[in-house]
C-alpha positions as CSV (number, residue, x, y, z in Angstrom):
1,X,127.1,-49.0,131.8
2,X,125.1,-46.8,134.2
3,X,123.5,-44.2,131.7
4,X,120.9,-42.6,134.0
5,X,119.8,-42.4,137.7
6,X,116.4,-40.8,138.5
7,X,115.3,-40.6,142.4
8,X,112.2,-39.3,143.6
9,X,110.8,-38.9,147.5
10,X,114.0,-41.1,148.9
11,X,115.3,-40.2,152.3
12,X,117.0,-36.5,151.9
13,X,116.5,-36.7,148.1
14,X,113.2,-35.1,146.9
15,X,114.0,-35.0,142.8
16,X,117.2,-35.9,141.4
17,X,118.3,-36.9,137.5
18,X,122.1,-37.9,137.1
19,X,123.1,-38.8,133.6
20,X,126.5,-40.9,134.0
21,X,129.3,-41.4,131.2
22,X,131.8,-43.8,130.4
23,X,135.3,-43.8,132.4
24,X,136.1,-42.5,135.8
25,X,132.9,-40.6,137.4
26,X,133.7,-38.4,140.7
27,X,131.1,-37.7,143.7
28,X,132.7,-35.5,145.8
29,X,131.1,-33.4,148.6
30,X,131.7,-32.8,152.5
31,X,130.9,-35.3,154.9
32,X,127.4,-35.7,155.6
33,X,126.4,-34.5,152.0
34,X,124.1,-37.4,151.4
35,X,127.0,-39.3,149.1
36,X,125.6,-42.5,151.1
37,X,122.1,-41.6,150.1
38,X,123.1,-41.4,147.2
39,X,124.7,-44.9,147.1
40,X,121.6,-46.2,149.3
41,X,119.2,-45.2,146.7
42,X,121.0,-47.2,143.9
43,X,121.3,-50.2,146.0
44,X,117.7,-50.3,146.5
45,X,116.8,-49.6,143.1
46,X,119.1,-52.9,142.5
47,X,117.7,-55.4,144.8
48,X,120.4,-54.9,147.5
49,X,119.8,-54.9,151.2
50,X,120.0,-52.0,152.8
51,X,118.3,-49.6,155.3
52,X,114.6,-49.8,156.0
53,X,113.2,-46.7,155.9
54,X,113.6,-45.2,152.7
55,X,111.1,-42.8,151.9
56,X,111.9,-39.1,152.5
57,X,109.5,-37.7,155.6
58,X,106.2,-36.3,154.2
59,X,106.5,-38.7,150.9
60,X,103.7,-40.9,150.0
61,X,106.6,-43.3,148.3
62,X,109.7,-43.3,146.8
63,X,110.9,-43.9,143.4
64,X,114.3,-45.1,142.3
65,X,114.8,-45.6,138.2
66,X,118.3,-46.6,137.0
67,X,119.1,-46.9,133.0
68,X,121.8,-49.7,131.9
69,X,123.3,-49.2,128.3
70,X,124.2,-53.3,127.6
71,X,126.3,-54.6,125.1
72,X,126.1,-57.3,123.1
73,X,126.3,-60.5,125.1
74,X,125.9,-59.3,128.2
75,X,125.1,-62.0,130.9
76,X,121.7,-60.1,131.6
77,X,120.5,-60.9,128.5
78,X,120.6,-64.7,129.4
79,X,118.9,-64.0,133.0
80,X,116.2,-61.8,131.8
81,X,115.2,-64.2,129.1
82,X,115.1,-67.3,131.4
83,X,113.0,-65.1,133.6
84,X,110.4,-64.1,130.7
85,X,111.5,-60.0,130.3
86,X,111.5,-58.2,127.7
87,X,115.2,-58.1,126.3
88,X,116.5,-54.6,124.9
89,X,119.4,-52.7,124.6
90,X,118.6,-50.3,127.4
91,X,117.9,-51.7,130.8
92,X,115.5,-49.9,132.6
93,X,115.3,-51.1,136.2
94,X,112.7,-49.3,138.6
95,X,111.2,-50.0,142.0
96,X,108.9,-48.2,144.8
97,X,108.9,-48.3,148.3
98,X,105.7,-47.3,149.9
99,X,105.7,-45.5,153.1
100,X,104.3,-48.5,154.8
101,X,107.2,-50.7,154.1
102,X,105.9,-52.4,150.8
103,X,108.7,-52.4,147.7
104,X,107.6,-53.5,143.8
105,X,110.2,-53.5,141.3
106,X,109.7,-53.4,137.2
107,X,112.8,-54.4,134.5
108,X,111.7,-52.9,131.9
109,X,108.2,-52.5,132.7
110,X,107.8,-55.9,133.7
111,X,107.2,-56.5,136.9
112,X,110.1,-58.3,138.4
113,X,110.8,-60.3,141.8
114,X,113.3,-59.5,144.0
115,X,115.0,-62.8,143.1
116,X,115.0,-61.5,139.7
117,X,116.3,-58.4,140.3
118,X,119.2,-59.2,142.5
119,X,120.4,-61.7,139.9
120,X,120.3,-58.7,137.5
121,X,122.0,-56.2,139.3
122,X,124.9,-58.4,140.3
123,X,125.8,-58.4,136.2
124,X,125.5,-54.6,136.4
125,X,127.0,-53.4,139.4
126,X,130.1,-54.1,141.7
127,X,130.2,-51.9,144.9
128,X,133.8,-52.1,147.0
129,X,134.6,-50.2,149.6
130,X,137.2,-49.9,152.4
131,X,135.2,-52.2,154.4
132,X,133.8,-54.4,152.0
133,X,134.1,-58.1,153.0
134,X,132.0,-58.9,150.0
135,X,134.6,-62.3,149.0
136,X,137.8,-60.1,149.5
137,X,138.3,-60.0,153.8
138,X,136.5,-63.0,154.1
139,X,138.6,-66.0,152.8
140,X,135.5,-68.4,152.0
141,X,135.4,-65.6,148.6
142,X,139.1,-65.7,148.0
143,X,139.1,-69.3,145.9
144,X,136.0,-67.7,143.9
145,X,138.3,-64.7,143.2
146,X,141.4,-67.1,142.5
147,X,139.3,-68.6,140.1
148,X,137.9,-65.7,138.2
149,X,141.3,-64.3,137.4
150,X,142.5,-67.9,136.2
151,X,139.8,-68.9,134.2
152,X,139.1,-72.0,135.9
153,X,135.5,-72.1,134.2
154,X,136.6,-75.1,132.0
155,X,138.1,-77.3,134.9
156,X,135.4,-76.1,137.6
157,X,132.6,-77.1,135.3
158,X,134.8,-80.6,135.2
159,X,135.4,-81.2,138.7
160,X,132.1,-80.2,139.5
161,X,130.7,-83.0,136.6
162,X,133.2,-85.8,138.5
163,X,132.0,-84.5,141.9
164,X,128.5,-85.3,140.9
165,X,129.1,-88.3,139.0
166,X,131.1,-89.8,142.0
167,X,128.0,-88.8,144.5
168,X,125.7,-90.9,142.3
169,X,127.9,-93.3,142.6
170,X,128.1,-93.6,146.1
171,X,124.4,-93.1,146.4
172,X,123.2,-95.7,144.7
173,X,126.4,-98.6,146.4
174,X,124.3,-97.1,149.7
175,X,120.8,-97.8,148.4
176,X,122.1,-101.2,146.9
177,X,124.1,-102.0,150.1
178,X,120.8,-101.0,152.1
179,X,118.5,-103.1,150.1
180,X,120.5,-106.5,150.1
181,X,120.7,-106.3,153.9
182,X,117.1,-105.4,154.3
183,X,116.9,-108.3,152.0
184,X,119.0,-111.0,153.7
185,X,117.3,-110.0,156.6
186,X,114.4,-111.4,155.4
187,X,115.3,-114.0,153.4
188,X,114.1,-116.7,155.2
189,X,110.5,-114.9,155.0
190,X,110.7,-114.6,151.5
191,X,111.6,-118.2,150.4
192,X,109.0,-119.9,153.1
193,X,106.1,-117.0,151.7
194,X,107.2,-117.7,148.3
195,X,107.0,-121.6,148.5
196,X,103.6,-121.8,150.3
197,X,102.0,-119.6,147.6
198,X,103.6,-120.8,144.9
199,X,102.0,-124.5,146.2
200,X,98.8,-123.0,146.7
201,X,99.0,-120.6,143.4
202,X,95.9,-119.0,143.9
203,X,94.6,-117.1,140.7
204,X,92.5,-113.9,140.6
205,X,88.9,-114.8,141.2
206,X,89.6,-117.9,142.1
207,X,87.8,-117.1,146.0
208,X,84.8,-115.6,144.7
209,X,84.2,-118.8,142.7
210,X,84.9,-121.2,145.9
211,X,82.9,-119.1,147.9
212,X,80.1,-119.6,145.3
213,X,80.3,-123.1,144.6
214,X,80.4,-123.7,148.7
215,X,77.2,-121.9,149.2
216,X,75.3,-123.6,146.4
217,X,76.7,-127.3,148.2
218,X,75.3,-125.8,151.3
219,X,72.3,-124.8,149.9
220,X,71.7,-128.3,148.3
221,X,72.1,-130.3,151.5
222,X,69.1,-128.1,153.3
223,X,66.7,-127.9,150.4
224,X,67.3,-131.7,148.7
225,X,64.8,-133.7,151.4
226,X,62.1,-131.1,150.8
227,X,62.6,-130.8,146.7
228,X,62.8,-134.8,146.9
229,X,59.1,-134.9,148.7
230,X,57.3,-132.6,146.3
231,X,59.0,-134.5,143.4
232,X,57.3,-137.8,144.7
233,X,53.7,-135.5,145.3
234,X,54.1,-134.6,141.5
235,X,54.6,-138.5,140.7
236,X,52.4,-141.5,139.6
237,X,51.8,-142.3,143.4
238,X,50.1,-138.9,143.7
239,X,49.2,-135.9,141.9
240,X,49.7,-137.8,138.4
241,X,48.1,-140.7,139.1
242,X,45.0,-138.9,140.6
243,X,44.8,-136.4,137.6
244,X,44.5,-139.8,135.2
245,X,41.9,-141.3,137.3
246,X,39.9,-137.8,137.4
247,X,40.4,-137.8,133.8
248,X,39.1,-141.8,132.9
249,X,36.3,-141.2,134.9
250,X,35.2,-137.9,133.6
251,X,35.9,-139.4,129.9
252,X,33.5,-142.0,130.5
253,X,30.3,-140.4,131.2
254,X,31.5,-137.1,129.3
255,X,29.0,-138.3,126.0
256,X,26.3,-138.6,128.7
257,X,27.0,-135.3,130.2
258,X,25.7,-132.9,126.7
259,X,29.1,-131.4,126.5
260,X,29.2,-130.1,129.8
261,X,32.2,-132.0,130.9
262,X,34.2,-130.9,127.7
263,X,35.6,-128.0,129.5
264,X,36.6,-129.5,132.4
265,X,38.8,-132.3,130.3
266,X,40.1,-129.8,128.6
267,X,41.6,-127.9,131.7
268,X,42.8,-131.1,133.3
269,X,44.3,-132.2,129.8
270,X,46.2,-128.3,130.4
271,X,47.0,-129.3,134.1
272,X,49.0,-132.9,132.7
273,X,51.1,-130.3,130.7
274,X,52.0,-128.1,133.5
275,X,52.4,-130.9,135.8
276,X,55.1,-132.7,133.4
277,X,56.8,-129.4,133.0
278,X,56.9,-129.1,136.8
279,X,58.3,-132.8,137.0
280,X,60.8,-131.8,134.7
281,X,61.9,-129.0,136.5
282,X,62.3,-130.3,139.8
283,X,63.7,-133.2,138.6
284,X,66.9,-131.1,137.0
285,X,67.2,-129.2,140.3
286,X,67.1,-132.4,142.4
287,X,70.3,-133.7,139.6
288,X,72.0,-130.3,140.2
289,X,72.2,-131.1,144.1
290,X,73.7,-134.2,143.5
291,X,77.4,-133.9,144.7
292,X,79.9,-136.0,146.3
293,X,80.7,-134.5,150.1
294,X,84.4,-134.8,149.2
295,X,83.7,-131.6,146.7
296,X,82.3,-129.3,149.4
297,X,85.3,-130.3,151.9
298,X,88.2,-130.2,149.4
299,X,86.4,-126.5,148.3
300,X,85.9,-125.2,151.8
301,X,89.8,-126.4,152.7
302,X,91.0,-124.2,149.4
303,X,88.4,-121.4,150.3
304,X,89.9,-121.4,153.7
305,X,93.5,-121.2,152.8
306,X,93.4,-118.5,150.3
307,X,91.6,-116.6,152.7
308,X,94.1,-117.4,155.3
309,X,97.3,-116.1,153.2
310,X,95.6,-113.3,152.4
311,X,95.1,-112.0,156.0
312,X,98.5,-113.6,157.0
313,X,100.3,-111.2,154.1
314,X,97.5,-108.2,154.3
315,X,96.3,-108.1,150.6
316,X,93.0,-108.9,149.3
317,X,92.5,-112.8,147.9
318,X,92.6,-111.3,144.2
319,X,96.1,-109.6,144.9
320,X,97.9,-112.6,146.1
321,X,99.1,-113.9,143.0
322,X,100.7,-110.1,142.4
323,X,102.1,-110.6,145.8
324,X,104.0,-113.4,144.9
325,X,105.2,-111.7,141.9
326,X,106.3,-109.2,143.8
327,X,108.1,-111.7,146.6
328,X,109.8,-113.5,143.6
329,X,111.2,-110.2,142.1
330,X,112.6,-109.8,145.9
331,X,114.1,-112.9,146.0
332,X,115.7,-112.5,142.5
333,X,117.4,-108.9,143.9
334,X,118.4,-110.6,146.9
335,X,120.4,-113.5,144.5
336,X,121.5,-110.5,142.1
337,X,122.3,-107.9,144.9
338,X,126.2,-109.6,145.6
339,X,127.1,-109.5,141.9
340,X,125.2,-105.5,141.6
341,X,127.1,-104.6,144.8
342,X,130.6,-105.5,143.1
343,X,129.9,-103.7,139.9
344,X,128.6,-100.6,142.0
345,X,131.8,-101.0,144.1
346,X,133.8,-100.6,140.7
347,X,132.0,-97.6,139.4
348,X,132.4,-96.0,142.7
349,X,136.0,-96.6,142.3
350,X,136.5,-95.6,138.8
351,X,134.4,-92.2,140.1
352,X,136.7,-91.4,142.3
353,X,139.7,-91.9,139.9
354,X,138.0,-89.6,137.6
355,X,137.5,-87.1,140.5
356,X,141.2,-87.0,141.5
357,X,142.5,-86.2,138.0
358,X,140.2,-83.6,137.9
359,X,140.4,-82.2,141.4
360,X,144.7,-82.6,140.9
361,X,144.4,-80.5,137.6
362,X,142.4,-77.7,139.4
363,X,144.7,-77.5,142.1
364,X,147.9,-77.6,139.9
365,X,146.4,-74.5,137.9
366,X,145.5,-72.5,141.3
367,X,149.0,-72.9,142.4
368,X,150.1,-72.0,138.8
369,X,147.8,-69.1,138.9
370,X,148.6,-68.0,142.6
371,X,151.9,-67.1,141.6
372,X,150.8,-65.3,138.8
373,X,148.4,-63.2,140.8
374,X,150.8,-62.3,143.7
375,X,153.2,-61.3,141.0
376,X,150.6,-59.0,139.5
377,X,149.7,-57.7,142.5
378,X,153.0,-57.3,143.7
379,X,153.3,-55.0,140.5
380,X,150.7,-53.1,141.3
381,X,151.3,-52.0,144.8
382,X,154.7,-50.2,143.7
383,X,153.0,-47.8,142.3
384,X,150.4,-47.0,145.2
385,X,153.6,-46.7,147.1
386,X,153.9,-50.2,149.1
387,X,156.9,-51.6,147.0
388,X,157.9,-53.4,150.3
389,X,153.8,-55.2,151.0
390,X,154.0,-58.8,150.4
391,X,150.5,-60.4,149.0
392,X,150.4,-64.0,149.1
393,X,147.6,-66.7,148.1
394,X,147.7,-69.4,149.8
395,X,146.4,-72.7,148.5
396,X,146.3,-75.4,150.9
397,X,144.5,-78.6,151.6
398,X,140.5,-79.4,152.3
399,X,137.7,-81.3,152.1
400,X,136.8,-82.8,148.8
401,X,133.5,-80.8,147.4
402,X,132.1,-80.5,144.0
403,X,134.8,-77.1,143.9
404,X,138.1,-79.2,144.4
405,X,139.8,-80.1,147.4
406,X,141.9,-76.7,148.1
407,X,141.1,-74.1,150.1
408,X,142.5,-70.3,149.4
409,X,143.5,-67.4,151.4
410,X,145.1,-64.3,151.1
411,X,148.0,-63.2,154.0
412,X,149.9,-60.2,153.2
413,X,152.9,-58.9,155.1
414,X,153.2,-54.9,155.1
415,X,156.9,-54.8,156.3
416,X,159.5,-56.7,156.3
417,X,160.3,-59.3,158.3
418,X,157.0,-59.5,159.3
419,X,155.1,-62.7,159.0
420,X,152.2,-62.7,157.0
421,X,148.6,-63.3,158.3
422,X,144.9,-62.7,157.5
423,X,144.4,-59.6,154.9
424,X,141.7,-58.2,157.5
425,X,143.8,-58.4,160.6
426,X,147.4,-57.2,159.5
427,X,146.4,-54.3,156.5
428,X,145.4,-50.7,158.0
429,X,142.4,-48.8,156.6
430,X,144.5,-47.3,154.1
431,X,146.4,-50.4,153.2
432,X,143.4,-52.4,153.0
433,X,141.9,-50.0,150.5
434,X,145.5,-50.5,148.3
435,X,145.2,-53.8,148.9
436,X,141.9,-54.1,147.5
437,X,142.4,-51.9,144.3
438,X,145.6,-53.6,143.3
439,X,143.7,-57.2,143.3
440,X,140.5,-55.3,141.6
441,X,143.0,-54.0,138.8
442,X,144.6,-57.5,138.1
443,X,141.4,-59.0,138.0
444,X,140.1,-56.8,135.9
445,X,142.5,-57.5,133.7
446,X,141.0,-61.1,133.4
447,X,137.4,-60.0,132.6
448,X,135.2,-58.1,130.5
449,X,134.6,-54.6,131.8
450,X,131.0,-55.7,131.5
451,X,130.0,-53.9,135.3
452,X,130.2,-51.0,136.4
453,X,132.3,-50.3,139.5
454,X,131.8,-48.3,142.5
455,X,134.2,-47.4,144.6
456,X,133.1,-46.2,148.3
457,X,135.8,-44.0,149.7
458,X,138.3,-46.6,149.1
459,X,141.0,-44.0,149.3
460,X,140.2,-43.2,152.7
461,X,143.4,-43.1,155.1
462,X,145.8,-42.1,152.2
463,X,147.2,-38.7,151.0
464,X,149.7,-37.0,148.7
465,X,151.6,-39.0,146.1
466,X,149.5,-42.1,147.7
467,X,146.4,-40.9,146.5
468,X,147.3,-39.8,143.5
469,X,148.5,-43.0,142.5
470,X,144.9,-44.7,144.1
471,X,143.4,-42.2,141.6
472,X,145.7,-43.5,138.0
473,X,144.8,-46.8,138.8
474,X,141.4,-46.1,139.3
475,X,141.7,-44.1,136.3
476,X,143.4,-46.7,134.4
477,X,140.4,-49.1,136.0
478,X,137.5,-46.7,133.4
479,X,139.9,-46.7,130.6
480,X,137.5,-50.0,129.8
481,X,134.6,-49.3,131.4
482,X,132.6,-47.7,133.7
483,X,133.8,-46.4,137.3
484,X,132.1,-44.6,139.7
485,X,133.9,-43.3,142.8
486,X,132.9,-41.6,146.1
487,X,136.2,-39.5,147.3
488,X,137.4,-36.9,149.5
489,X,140.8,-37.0,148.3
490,X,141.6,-34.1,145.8
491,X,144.1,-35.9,143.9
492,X,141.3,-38.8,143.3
493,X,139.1,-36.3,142.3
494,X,141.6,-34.4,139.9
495,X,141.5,-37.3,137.7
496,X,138.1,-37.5,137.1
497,X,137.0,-37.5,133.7
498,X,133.5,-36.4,135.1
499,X,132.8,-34.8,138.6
500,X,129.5,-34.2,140.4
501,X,128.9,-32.1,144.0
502,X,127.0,-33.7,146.6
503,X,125.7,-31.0,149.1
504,X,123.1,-30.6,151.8
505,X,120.9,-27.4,151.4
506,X,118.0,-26.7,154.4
507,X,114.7,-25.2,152.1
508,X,112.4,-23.8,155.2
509,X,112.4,-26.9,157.6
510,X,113.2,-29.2,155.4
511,X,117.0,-31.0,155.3
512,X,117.2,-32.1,151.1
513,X,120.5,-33.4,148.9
514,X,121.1,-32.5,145.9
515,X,123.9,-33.8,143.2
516,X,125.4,-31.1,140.6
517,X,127.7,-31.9,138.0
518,X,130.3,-29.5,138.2
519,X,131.8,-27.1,135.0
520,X,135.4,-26.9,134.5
521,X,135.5,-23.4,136.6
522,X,133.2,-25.5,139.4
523,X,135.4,-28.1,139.5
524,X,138.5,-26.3,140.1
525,X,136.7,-24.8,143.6
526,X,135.7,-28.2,144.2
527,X,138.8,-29.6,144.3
528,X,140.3,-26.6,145.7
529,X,137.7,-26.8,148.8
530,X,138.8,-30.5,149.6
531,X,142.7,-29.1,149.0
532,X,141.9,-26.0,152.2
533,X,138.5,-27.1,153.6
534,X,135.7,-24.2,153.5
535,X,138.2,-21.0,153.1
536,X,138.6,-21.2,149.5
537,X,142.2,-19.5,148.7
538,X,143.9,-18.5,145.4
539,X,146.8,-20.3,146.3
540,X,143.9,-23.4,147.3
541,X,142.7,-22.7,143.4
542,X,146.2,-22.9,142.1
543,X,147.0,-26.2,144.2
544,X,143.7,-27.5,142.0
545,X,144.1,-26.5,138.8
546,X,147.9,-27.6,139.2
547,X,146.1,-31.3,140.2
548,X,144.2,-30.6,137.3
549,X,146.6,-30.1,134.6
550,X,148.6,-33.1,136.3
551,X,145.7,-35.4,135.4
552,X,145.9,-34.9,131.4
């Protein structure tokens, strides 16, 4: 329920504090009052689009706070904890619009995002008015509407579970279909790439070691001759031999010599040691360049064709034994796809088994509930005097979607005889507005009165006995909630369990609106102005406080 509505700097408004109650609310007031204003500034204060220039002339910003009263279980609650708000029993919703354009909102002084707000407000508020093409004149809404007042939550939440079960379905026969032909397309590749590697099975680090080996063969072959000469230099023939002869000789005279040739023995006994280490030496490298010629050829032919496939299939030498991994798992999908195909076929099939039932169920129950709802409305526009008005919903045929496959619209006929065609194109102003609050009271006889309801003017184009039986169902609308209605009809306004003024007042050069709620003895010159227009009369008076008394 709407408990409070405080507006500050907004368009004609300069300060205004409404405190609303339970049941039928009446705005009544001469055209041009600011009742739109009025209206405007709660729409903006809920997230809804509206005009673009809302800050009154001279005004830094304006301010717009509204105050919900929720119950227990109100969808809100759900929204504002997936969002992260604060959750209380009072809703405080309030948002600024600078001068330059700029809007912030707060729920519950929180800051909130537009997308947040608007999900809000449409648990909080519905606004209808004789125009309103919000799902009632536009038949893309009417199935939505159908379903509300049947309760199709149950079987929507079904189809809508087949629907998506039967598009995964589909998707993945597609993908599957897709793949095997991508794969027979290149099946030939794949069996020819996966023999030749599978002959050559390289394995990781297999090139670096070829390439190594190769290099050292190479190596050997250049360097052998030379190493070979320097061995035969360090040999008995040379360097050896000449070192022993130094030596015999110098051992000879060495006792003639006083011990001066002691040293030098000594150092050329030294130089045999180095001399057979160096023999040693070269001697193991001259064994390690041994190789048969076959080795280097039979490395550089595998070193060459590893190399080859790798730049033939563009990986790196190391990766080729992943790539034919890879090529294998390719082949096995190509030799699996027929039998995955047929199973996929079959789930796609027993998808769209499951969808029918579910889709024929939904559309039994709108045709069930169609009738009910043309029956209800049917008993509702006696009373609001079109006893003759046909309404009809009409389910028909469409294109399966994840909401059924039926498409609704509602045709009405307003005289007999008369065949019956879109709501928006055969209903007058003031039939439209009938038409609309006889569908609003049987649907709100299939819902929580958890939203409160504004009604724009709705009785607009009606009169007398007409009106006054717009007004009792609006009445009979509050008895379980909350409505709020903008009227110039006197009877509307006579059954009002609450009734504000909207006027326009000029302070110096400056145009403002203000809203008063009106005392019994104000209400009853209220009403009486709408019943003779600015000449207030006794009889006028009488004519209201007969309205009045009607309304107890």
């Amino acid at each position: 329920m709407l408990r409070a509505l405080e507006i500050r700097d907004m368009l004609l408004i300069d300060k205004l504090d409404l405190e609303f109650q339970p049941g039928l609310n009446v705005l009544t007031g001469e055209t041009g009052a600011g009742k739109s204003i009025l209206l405007d500034s709660l729409g903006f204060v809920l997230g809804w689009r509206g005009r673009a220039e809302l800050v009154r002339q001279g005004a830094e910003q304006g301010e717009v706070v509204a105050v919900f009263e929720l119950p227990a279980g109100h969808p809100a609650y759900g929204i504002l904890a997936d969002a992260g708000m604060p959750v209380e029993d009072d809703l405080i919703l309030r948002r600024v619009n600078s001068k330059d354009g700029r809007k912030t909102a707060w729920i519950n002084d929180r800051r909130a995002s537009g997308e947040v707000l608007r999900a809000v407000s449409e648990t909080l508020v519905e606004l209808h008015g004789q125009h309103d093409d919000r799902g009632f004149l536009d038949p893309k809404g009417h199935r939505a509407i159908l379903d509300s007042y049947a309760g199709h939550t149950p079987l929507l939440e079904a189809v809508s579970e087949a629907w998506s079960a039967r598009q995964a379905a589909k998707r993945a026969l597609t993908q599957e279909e897709a793949a095997l032909a991508k794969a027979q397309a290149e099946e030939d590749f794949l069996r020819h790439a996966v023999a030749e590697l599978d002959k050559l099975s390289p394995e990781p680090g297999e090139e670096a070691e070829l390439d190594g080996m190769r290099r050292r063969m190479q190596a050997g072959v250049k360097i052998r001759e030379d190493v070979a000469r320097a061995f035969a230099l360090l040999g008995p023939e040379a360097a050896e031999g000449a070192l022993g002869d130094a030596n015999r000789w110098l051992e000879g005279v060495a006792d003639q010599a006083d011990g001066a040739l002691d040293a030098p023995i000594e150092a050329l006994a030294r130089a045999f040691d180095a001399l057979s280490e160096a023999q040693a030496g070269v001697e193991a490298a001259l064994e390690g360049m041994e190789f048969d010629p076959r080795d280097l050829e039979q490395a550089e032919e595998r070193l060459f064709a590893i190399r080859g496939l790798a730049r033939k299939h563009g990986v790196v030498p190391d990766d080729l034994a992943g790539f034919a991994d890879t090529l294998r798992t390719r082949l096995s999908a190509l030799d699996a796809g027929v039998g995955n195909i047929a199973a996929l076929k079959k789930r796609v099939a027993e998808a769209d088994l499951a969808y029918d039932a579910a889709a024929r169920a939904l559309t039994t129950s709108r045709k069930e509930a169609s009738a009910r709802l043309d029956a209800a409305v049917a008993s509702e526009l006696a009373p609001l005097k079109m006893e003759r008005a046909q309404f009809s919903t009409v389910v028909s045929a469409e294109a399966a979607s994840s909401e059924g496959v039926d498409a609704v619209e509602f045709t009405v006929a307003t005289n007999p005889g008369a065949p019956p065609g879109p709501l928006g194109k055969i209903a007058s102003g003031g039939e439209l507005s009938r038409f609309m609050l006889a569908l609003k009271v049987c649907l709100s006889e299939n819902r929580n009165a958890v939203r409160t309801m504004i009604f724009d003017e709705i009785d607009r184009g009606v009169g007398g006995a007409t009106a006054d039986a717009v007004g009792r169902r609006l009445a009979a609308l509050a008895d379980s909630g909350q409505v709020l209605v903008v009227t110039h009809s006197p009877q509307v306004a006579a059954l009002g369990a609450h009734h504000w003024r909207v006027e326009k007042r000029v302070e110096g050069e400056m145009t403002l609106s203000t809203v008063t709620p009106l005392s019994d003895e104000a209400r009853v010159d209220e009403i009486a102005r709408m019943v003779a227009g600015d000449r207030i009369t006794e009889e006028a008076r009488g004519a209201a406080r007969a309205l009045l008394a009607a309304s107890l």
